[in-house]
C-alpha positions as CSV (number, residue, x, y, z in Angstrom):
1,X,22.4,28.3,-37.4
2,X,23.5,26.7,-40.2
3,X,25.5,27.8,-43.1
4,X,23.8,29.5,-46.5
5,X,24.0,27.5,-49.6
6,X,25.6,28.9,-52.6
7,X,22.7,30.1,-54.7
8,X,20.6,31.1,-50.9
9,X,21.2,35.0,-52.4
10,X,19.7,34.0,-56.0
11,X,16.8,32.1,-55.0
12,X,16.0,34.9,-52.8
13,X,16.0,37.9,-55.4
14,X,14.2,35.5,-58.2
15,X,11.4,35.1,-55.8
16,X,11.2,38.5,-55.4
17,X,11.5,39.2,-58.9
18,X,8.3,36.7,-59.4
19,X,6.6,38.4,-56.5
20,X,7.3,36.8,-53.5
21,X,7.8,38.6,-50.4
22,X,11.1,37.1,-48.4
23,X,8.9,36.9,-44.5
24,X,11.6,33.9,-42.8
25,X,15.4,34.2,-43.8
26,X,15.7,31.1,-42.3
27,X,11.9,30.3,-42.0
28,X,12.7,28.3,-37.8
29,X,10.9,25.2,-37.3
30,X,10.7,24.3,-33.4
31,X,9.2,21.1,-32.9
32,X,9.7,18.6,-29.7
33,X,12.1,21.1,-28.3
34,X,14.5,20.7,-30.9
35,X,15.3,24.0,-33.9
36,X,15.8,23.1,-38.0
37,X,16.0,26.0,-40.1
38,X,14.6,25.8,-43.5
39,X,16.3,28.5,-45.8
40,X,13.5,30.9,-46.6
41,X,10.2,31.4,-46.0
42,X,7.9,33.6,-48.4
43,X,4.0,34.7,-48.7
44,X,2.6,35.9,-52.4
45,X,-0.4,37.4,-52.0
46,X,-2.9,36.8,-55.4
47,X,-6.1,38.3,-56.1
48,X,-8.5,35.8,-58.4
49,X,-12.4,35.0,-57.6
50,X,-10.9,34.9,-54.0
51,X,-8.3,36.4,-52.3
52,X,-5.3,33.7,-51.3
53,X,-2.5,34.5,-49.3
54,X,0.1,31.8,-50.2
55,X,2.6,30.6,-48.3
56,X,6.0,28.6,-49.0
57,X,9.0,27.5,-47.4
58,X,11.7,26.9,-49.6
59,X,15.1,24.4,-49.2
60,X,17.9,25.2,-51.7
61,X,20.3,22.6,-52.9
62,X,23.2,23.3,-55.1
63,X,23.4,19.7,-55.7
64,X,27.6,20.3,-56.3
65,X,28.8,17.0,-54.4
66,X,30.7,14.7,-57.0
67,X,27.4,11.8,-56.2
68,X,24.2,13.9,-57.4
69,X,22.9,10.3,-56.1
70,X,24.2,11.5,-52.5
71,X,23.0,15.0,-53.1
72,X,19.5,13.5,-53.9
73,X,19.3,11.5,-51.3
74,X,20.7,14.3,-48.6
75,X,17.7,16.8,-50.1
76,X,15.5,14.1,-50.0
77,X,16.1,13.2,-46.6
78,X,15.6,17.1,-45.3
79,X,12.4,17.3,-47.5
80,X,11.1,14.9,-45.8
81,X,11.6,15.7,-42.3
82,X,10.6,19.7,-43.0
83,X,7.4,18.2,-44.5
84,X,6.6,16.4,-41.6
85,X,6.9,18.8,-39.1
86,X,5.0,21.7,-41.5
87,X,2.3,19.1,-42.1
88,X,1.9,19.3,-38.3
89,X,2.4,22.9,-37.2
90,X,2.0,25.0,-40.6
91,X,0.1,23.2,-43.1
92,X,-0.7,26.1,-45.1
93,X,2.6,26.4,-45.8
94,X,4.0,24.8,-48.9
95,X,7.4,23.3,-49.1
96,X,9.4,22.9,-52.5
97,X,13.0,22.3,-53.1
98,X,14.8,24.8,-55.0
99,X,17.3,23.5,-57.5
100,X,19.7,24.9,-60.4
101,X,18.6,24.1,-64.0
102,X,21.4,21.8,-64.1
103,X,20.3,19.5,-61.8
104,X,17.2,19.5,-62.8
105,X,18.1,18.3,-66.3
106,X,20.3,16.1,-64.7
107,X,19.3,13.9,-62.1
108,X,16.0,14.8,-61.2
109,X,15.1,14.1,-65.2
110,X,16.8,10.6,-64.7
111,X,14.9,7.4,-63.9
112,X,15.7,7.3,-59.9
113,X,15.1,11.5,-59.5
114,X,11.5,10.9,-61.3
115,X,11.0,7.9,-59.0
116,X,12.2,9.8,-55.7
117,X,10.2,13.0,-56.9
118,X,6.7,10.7,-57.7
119,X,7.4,9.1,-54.4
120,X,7.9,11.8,-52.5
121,X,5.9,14.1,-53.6
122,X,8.5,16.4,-53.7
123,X,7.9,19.3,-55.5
124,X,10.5,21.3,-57.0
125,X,11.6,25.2,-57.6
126,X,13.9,25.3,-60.4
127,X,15.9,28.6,-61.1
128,X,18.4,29.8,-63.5
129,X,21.4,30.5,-61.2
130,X,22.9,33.1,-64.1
131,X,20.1,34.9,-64.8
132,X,18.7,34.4,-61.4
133,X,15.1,33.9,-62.3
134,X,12.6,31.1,-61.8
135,X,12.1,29.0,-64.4
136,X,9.4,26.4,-63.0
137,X,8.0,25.7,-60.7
138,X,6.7,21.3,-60.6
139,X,4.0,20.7,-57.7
């Protein structure tokens, strides 16, 4: 199993502190007998005209390499195959990257991270890692 990223601990209590109960700490993925782990998985459940139970599997990134390009294209790169294999066996479940503030205003607010994001579809979690909260969330 792989290693916890840096902020894995605040991304978990800022989604519960919006809500979110913590069901996959990591959330497995078997698929064509091989195992990825996605850090967390989570369900919210809302009440509105209907009753939703939401699901989401979440990947953090601390994007701290000296290249944020590498960093993007790293997170990119695991987006992608996790949203290909929950498109398959969990599409109810929706994936989002979870990022620090910084990157976000960084290079995710840059010409390429717009262009990867648009492209991707990528859709983003952004937290403060001080005050460990979430501050949007970008579908």
């Amino acid at each position: 199993m792989p290693a916890k990223d840096l902020y894995h601990d605040t991304v978990v209590e800022a989604l519960i502190n919006d809500g979110w109960e913590i069901t996959d700490d990591p959330l497995i993925l078997s698929y064509g007998g091989r195992e990825l782990y996605v850090d967390l998985g989570a369900e919210k459940t809302t009440i509105a005209a209907q009753k939703d139970n939401l699901k989401i599997a979440v990947e953090i990134k601390s994007f701290l390499k000296p290249s944020p390009v590498r960093d993007l294209e790293e997170a990119a790169g695991k987006y992608g195959v996790y949203q290909s294999i929950l498109a398959d066996i969990a599409s109810d479940r929706i994936l989002y990257l979870a990022v620090p503030k910084r990157s976000y205003e960084g290079i995710f607010t840059e010409k390429l991270g717009q262009l990867i994001l648009k492209s991707l579809k990528i859709k983003l979690l952004v937290f403060d890692d001080e005050e460990r909260r979430i501050i949007q969330w970008i579908p």
